[in-house]
KELODO-111607 format. One line per field, with one value per residue: x, y, z of N, C-alpha, C, CB in turn; residue number from 1. Coordinates in steps of 0.001 Angstrom, whole numbers, plus 500000, padded with zeros to 6 digits. Atoms other than C-alpha are relative to their C-alpha. Glycine has a CB too. Layout:
<rs>
n_east = X; ... $
n_north = Y; ... $
n_up = Z; ... $
ca_east = X; ... $
ca_north = Y; ... $
ca_up = Z; ... $
c_east = X; ... $
c_north = Y; ... $
c_up = Z; ... $
cb_east = X; ... $
cb_north = Y; ... $
cb_up = Z; ... $
i = NUM; ... $
</rs>
This chain:
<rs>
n_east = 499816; 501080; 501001; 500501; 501036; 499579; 501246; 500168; 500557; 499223; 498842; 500326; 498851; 498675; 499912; 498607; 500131; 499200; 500862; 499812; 499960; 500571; 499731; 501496; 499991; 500681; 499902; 500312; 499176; 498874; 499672; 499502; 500561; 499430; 500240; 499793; 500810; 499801; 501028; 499173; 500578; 500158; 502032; 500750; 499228; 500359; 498880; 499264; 500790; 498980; 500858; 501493; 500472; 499569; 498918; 499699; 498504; 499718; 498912; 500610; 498798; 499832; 500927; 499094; 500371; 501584; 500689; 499448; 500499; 501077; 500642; 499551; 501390; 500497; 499111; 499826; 499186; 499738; 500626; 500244; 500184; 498938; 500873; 501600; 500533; 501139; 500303; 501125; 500255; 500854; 499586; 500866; 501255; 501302; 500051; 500572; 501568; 501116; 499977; 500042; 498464; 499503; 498991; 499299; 498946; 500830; 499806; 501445; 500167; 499123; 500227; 501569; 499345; 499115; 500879; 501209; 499020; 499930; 501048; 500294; 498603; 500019; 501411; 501158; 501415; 499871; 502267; 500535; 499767; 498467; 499548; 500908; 499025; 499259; 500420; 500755; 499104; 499207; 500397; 500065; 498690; 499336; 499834; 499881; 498438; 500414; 500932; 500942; 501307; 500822; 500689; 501157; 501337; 500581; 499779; 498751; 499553; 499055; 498340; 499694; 500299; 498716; 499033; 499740; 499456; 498323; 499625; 500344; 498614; 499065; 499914; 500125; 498607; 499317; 500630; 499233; 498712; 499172; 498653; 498426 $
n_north = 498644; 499361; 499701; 498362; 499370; 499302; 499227; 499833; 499294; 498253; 498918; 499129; 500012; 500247; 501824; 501309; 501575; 501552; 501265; 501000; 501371; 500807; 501551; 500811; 501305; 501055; 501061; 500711; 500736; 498623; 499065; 498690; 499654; 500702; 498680; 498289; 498949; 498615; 499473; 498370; 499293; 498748; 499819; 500725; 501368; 501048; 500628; 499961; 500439; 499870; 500641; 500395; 501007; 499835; 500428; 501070; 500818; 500606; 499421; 498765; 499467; 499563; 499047; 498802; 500288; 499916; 498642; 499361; 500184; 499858; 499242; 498816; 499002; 499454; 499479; 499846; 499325; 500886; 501023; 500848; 501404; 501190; 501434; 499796; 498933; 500793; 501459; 501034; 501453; 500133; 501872; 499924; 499833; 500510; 501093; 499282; 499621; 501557; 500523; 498908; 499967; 498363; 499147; 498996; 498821; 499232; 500769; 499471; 498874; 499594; 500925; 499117; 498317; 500169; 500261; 498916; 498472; 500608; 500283; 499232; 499259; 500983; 499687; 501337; 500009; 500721; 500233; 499211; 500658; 499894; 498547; 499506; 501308; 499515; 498445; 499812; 500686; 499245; 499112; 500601; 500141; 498624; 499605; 500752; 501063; 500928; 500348; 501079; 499708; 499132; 500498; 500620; 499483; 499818; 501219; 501165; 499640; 498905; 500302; 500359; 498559; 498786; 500333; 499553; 499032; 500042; 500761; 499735; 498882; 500574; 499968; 498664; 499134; 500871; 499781; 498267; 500114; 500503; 500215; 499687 $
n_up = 500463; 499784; 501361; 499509; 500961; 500523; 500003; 500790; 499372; 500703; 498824; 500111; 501169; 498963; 498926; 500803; 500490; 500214; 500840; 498953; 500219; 500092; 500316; 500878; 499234; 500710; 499142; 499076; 499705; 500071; 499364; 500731; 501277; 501888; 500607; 499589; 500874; 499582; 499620; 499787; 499555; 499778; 500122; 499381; 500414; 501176; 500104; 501461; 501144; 501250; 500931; 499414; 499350; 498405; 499967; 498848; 500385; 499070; 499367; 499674; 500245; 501512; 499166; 500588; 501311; 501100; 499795; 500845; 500861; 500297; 498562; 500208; 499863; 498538; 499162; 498732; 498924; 499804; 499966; 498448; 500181; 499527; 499434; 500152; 499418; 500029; 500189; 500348; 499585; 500798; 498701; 498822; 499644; 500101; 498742; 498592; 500531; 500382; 499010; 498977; 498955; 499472; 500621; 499362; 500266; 500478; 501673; 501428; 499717; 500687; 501454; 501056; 500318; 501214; 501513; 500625; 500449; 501195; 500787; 500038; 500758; 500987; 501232; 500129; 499038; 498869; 500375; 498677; 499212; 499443; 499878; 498720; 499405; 499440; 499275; 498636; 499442; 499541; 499237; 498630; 500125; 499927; 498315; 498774; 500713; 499929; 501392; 499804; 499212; 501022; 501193; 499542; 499717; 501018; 500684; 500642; 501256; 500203; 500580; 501092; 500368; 500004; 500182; 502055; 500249; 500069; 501312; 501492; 500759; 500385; 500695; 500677; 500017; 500604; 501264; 500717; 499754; 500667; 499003; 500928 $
ca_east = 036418; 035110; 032259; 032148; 029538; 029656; 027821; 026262; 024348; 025980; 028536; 029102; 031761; 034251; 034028; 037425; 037320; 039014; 039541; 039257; 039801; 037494; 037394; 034966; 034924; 033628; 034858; 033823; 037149; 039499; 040600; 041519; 039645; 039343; 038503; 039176; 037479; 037792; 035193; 035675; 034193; 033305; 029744; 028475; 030065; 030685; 033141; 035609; 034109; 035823; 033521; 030307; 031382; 032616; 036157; 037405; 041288; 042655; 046102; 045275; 049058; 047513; 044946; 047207; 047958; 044215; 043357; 046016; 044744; 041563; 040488; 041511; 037726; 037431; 040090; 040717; 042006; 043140; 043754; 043252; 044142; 047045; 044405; 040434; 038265; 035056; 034254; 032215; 031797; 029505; 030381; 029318; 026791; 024590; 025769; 024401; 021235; 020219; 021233; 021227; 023490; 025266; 026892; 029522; 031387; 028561; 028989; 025426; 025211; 028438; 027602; 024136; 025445; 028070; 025629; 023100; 025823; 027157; 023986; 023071; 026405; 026104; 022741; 020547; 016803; 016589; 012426; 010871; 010878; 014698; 015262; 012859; 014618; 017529; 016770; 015064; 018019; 020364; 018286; 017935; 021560; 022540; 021652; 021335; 023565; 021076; 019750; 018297; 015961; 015442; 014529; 012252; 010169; 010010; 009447; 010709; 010210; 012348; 015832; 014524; 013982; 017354; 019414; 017893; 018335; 021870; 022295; 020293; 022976; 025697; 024634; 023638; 027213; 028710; 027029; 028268; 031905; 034956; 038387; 041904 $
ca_north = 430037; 432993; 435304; 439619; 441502; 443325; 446802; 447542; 450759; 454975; 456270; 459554; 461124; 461528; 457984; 456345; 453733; 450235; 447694; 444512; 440987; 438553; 434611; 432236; 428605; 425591; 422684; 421195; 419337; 422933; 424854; 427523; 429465; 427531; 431370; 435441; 438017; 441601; 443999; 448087; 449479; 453156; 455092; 452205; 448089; 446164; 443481; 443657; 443475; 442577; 442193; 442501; 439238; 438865; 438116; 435133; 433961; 431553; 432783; 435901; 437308; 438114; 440522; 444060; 442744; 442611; 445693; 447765; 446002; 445839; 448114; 451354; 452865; 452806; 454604; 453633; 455775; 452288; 448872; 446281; 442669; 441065; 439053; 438519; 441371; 439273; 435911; 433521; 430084; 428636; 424506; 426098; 427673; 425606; 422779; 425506; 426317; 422363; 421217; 424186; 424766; 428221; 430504; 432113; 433288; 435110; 432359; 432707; 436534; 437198; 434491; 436285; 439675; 438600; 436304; 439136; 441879; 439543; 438626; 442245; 443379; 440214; 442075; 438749; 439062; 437565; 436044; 437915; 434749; 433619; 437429; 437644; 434073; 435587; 439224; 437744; 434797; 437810; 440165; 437580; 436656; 440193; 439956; 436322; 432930; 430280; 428790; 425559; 427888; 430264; 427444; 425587; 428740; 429362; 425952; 422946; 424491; 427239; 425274; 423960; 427697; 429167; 426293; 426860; 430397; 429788; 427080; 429199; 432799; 430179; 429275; 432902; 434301; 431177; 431886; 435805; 434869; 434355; 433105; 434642 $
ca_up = 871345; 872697; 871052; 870987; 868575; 866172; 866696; 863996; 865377; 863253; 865448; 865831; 863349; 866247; 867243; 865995; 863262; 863260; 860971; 863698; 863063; 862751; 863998; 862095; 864381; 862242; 864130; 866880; 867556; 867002; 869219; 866919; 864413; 860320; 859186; 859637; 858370; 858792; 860523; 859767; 862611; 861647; 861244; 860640; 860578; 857672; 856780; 854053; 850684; 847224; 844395; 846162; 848156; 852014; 852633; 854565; 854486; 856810; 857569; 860158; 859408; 855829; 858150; 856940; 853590; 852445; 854495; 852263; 849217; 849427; 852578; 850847; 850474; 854180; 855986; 859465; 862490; 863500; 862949; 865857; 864127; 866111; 867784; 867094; 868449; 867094; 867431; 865476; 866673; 864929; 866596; 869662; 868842; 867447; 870306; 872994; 870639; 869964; 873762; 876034; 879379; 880692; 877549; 879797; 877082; 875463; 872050; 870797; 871680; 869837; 866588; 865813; 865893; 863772; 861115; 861271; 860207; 857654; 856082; 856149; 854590; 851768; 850374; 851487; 852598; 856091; 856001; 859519; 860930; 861263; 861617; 864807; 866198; 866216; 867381; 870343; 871278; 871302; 873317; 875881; 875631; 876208; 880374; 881015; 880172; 880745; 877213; 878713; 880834; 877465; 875193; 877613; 878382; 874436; 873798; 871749; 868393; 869433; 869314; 866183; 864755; 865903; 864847; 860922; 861591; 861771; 859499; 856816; 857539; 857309; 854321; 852701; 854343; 852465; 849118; 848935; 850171; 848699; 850603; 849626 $
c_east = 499082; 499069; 500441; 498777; 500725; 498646; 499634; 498771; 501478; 500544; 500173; 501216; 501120; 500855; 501005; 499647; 501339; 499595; 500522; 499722; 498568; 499865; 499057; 500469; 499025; 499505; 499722; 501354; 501301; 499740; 500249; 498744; 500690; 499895; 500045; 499258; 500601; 498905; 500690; 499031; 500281; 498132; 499522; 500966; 499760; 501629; 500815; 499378; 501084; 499189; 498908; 500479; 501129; 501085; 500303; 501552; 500429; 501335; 499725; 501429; 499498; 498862; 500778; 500071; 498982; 499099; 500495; 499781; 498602; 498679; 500089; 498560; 499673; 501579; 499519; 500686; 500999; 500025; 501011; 500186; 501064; 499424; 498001; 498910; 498520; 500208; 498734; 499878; 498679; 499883; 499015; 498427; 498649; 500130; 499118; 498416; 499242; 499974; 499727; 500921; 500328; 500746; 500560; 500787; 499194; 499965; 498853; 499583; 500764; 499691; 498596; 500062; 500421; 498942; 499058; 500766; 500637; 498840; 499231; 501165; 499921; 498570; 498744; 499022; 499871; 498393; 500016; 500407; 501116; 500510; 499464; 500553; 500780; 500302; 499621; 501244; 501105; 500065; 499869; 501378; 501109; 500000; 499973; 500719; 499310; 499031; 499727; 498522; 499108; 498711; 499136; 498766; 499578; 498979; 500587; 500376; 501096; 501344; 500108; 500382; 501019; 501096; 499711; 500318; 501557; 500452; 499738; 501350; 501199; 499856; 499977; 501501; 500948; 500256; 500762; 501199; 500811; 501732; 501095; 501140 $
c_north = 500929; 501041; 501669; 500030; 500928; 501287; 500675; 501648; 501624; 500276; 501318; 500743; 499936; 499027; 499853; 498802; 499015; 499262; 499185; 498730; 498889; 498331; 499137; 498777; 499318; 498978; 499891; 499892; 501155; 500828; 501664; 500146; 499298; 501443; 501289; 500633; 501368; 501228; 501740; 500424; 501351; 500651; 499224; 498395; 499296; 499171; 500556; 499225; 499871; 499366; 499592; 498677; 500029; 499163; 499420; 499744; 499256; 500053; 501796; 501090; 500756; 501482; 501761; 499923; 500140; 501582; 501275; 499560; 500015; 500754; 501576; 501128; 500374; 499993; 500067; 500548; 498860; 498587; 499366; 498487; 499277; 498720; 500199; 500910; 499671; 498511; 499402; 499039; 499513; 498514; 500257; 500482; 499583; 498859; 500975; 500029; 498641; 499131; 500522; 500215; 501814; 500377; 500659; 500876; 500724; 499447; 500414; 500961; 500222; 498772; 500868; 501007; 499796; 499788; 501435; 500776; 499509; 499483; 501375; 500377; 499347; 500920; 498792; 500610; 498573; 500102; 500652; 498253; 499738; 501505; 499900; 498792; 500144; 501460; 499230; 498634; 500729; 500994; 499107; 499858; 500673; 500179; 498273; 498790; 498703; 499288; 499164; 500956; 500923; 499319; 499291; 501153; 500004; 498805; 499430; 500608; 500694; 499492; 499709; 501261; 500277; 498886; 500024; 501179; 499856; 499731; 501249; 501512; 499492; 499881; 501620; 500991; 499211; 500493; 501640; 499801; 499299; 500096; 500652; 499790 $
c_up = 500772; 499136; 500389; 498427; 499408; 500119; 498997; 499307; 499142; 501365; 499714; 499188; 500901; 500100; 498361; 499355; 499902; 498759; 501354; 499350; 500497; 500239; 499612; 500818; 499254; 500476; 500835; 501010; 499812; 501014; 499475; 498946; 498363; 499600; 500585; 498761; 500425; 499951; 499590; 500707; 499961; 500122; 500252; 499469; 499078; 499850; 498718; 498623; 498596; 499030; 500408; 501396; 501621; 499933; 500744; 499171; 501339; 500536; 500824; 499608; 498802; 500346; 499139; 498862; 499241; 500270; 498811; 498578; 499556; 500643; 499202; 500292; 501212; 500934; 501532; 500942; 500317; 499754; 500967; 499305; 500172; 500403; 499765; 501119; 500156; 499944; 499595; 500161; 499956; 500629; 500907; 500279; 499966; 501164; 501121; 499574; 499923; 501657; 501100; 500688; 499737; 498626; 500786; 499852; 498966; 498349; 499070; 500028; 498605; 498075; 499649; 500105; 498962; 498642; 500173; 499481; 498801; 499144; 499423; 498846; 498476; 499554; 500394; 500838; 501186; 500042; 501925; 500636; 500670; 500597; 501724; 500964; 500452; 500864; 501624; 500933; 499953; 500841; 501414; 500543; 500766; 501634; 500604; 499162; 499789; 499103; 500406; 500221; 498742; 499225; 500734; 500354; 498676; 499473; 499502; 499254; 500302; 499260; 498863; 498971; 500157; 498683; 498378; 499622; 499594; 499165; 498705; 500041; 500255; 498730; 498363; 500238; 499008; 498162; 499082; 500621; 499483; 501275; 499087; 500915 $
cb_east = 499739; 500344; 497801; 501887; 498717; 500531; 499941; 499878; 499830; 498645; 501646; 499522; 500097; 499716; 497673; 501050; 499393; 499643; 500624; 499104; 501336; 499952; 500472; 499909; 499660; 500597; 500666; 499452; 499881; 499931; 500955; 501704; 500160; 498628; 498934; 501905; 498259; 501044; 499555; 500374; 499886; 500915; 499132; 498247; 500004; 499390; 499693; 501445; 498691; 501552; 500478; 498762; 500084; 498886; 500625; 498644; 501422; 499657; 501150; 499371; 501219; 499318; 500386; 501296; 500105; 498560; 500434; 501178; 500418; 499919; 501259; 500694; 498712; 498560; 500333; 500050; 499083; 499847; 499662; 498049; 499537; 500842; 500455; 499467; 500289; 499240; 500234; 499718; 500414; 500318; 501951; 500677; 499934; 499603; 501877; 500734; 499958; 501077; 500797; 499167; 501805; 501305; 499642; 500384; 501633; 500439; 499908; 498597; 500445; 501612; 499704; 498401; 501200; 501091; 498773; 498944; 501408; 500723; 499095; 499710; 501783; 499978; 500673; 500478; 498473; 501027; 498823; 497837; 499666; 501046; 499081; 498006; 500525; 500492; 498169; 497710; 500129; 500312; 498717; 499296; 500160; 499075; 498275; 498447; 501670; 499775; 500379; 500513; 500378; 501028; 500781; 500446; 499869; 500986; 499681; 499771; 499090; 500343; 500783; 498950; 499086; 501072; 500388; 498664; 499717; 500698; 498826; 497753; 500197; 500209; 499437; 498541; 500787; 499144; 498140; 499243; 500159; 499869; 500439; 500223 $
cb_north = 500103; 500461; 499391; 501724; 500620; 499316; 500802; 498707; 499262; 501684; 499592; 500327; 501394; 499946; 498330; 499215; 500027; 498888; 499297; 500218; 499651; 500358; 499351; 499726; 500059; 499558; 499643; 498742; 498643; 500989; 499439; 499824; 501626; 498574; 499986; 500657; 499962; 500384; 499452; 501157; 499612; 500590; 500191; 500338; 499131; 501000; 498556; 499321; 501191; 499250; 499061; 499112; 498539; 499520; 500534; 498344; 501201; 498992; 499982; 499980; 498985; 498477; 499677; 500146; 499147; 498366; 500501; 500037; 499315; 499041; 499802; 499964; 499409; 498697; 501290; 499379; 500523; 500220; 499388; 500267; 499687; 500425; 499855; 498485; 501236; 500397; 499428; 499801; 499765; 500361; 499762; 500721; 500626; 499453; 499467; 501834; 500785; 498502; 499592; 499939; 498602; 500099; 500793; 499744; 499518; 501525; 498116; 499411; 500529; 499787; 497864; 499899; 500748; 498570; 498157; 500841; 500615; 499091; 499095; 500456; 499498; 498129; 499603; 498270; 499862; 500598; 496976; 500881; 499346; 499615; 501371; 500011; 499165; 499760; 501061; 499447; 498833; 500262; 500717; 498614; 500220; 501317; 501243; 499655; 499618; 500113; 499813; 498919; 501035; 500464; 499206; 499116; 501392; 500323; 499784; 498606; 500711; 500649; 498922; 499173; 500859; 500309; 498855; 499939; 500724; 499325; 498407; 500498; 501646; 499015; 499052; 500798; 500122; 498597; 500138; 501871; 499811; 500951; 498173; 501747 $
cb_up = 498494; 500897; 500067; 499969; 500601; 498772; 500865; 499969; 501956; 499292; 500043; 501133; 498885; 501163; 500436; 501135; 498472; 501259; 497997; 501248; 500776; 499328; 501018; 497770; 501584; 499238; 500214; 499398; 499156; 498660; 500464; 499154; 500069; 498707; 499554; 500087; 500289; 499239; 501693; 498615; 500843; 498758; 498827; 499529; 500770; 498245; 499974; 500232; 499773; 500130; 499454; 498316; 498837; 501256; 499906; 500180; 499500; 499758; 498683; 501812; 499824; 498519; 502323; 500371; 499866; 500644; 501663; 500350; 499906; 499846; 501878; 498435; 499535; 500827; 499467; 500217; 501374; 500447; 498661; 500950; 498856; 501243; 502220; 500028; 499224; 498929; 501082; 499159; 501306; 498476; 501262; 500692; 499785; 498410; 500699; 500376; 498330; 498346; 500043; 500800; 499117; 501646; 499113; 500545; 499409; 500339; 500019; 499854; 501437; 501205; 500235; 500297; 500871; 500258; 499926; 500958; 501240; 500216; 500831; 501188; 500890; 500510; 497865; 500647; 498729; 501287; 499607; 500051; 499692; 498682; 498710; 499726; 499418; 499305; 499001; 499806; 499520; 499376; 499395; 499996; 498911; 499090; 500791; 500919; 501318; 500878; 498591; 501445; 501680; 498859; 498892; 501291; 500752; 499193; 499538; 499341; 499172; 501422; 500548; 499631; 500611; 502317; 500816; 498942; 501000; 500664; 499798; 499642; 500622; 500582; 500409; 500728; 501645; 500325; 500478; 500556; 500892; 498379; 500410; 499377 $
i = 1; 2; 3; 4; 5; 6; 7; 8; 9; 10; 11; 12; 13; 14; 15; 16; 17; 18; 19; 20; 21; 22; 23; 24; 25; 26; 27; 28; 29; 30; 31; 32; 33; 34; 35; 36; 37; 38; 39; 40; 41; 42; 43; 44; 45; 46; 47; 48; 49; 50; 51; 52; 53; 54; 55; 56; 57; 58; 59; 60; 61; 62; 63; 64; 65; 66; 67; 68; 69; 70; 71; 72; 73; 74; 75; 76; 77; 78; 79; 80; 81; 82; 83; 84; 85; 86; 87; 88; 89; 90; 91; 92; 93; 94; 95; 96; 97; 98; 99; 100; 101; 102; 103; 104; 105; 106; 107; 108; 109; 110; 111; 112; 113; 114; 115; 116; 117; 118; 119; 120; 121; 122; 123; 124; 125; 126; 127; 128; 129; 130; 131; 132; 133; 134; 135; 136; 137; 138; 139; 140; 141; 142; 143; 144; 145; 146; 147; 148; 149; 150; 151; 152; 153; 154; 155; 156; 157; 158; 159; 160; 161; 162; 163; 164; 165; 166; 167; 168; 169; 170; 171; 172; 173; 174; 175; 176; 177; 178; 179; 180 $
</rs>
């Protein structure tokens, strides 16, 4: 799978909103996304919410359907969900974060955008540490591809550090989400 971000940075009222599709990657052994979500990029990005909790469904066809049911509060100029606009791959990313090697398709850039914007959106306190783990394996991310060479200047701990980051806003996006 490949990865984009989500920017999570006030736009300016002009700036056109989307709702954009979302792909969540579990497996390892899939080619395809197990989960969708749905991003409304306006002002500022948040996923689709229903009852406080973050929306995942696994048919992306049902993408329109949930926007008109449950999207109504945030009116979009546009929506963008024939095909995934974000990617989460979550497989890869912790394989790149615990082993290293070239990200060429920007996987662990685009996955800790994402968990940080969903963990943000879910209401959960992110401890400075995981927070600063991932802040700084996405700022590197952002100009160069080569996580062997990241995690050997950080050190060992590091890979250990990202890959609980991850694990732990897997589990905190898990916790405030509900599938439909």
């Amino acid at each position: 799978m490949s990865s984009h971000t989500i920017d999570s940075t006030p736009r300016d009222a002009t700036t056109e909103s989307y709702w954009r599709l979302l792909a969540v990657g579990l497996d390892p052994d899939r080619s395809t996304p197990e989960l969708y979500g749905l991003i409304y990029e306006g002002e500022t990005d948040a996923p689709l919410m229903v009852d406080g909790r973050i929306v995942f469904f696994t048919d992306p066809a049902r993408a329109h359907e949930l926007i008109r049911r449950y999207g109504a509060p945030r009116v979009a100029d546009k929506i963008d969900v024939a095909k995934p606009f974000f990617w989460c791959d979550i497989a890869q990313t912790l394989h790149l974060l615990s082993k290293g090697g070239f990200d060429h398709e920007a996987t662990v850039l685009g996955a800790a955008n994402v968990l940080l914007d969903l963990v943000r959106a879910a209401g959960i306190q992110l401890d400075d540490r995981r927070r600063q783990a991932l802040f700084a394996i996405a700022d590197y991310c952002t100009f160069h591809k080569d996580l062997t060479k990241y995690l050997e200047e950080v050190g060992d701990h590091a890979s250990r550090e990202l890959v609980d980051a991850v694990l732990w806003c897997v589990g905190a996006v898990v916790v405030k989400s509900k599938v439909l």
